[in-house]
C-alpha positions as CSV (number, residue, x, y, z in Angstrom):
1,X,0.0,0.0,0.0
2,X,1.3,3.3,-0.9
3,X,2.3,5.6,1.8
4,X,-0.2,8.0,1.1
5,X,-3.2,6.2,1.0
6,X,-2.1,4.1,4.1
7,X,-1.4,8.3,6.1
8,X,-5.1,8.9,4.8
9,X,-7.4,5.7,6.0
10,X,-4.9,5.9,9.5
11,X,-6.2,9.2,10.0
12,X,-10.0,8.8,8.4
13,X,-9.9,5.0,9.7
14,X,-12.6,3.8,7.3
15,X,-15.2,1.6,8.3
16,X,-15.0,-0.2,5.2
17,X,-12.1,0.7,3.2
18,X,-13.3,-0.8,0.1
19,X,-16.2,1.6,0.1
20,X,-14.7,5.0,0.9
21,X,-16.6,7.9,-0.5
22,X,-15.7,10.2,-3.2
23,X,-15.1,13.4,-1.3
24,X,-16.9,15.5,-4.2
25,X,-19.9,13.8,-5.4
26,X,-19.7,10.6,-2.8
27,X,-19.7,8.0,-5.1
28,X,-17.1,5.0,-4.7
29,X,-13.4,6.8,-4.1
30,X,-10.8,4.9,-6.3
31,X,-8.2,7.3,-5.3
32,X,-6.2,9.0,-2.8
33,X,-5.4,12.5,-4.8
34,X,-2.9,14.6,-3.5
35,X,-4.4,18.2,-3.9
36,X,-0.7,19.6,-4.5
37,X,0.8,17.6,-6.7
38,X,4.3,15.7,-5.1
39,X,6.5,17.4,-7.9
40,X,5.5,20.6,-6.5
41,X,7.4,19.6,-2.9
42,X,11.0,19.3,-3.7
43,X,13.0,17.3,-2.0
44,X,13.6,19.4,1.2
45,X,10.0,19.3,2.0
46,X,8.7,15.8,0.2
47,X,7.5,14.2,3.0
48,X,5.0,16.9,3.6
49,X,3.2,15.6,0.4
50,X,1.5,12.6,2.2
51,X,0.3,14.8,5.0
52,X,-3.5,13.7,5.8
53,X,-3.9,18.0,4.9
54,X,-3.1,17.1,1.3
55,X,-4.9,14.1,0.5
56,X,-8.7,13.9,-0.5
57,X,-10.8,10.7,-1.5
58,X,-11.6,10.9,-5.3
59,X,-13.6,8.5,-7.5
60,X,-12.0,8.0,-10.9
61,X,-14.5,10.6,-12.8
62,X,-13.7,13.3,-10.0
63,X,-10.3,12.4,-10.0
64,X,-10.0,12.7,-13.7
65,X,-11.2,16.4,-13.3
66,X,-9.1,16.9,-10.4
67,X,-6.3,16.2,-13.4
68,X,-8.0,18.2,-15.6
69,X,-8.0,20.9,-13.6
70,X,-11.7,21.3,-14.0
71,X,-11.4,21.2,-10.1
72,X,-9.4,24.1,-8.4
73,X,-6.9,23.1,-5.2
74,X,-8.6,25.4,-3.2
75,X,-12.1,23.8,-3.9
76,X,-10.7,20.6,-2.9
77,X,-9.1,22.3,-0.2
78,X,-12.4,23.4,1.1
79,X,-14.0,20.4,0.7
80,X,-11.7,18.1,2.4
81,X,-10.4,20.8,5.2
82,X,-14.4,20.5,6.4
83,X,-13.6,16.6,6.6
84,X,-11.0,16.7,8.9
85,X,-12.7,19.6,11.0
86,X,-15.9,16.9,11.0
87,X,-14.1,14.3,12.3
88,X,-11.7,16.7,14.8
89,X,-15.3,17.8,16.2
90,X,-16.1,13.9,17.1
């Protein structure tokens, strides 16, 4: 299991983590996206890409925006920063 997907369902701790939901539209995830891509790290701060703060749940259409950059950062920011405030509120 990559590192990042193993930092995200650590932190989330899925019930069932072959049924996560897509963070967007909350159909079946596929992914773990990183919402900054890794190139964008460097090598002085790489392992700050697979922070749970960058990672967000995508299913394979959403993802493919994501990619396409039909989805901005910050809206996945948004999106997944009210996530982890959900589950820091439990």
């Amino acid at each position: 299991m990559q590192k990042h997907t193993k930092n995200y369902l650590q932190f989330f701790k899925p019930h069932d983590e072959q049924n996560i939901p897509c963070e967007v539209c909350a159909n079946r995830a596929v992914d773990i996206h990183h919402i900054i891509p890794r190139s964008k790290f460097g090598k002085k701060r790489k392992e700050e890409q697979d922070h749970v703060e960058n990672l967000i749940a995508l299913c394979r259409v959403c993802h493919d925006m994501a990619h396409d950059e039909k989805f901005s950062k910050d809206y996945l920011s948004k999106i997944h920063f009210k996530k982890i405030k959900s589950i820091n509120t439990l």
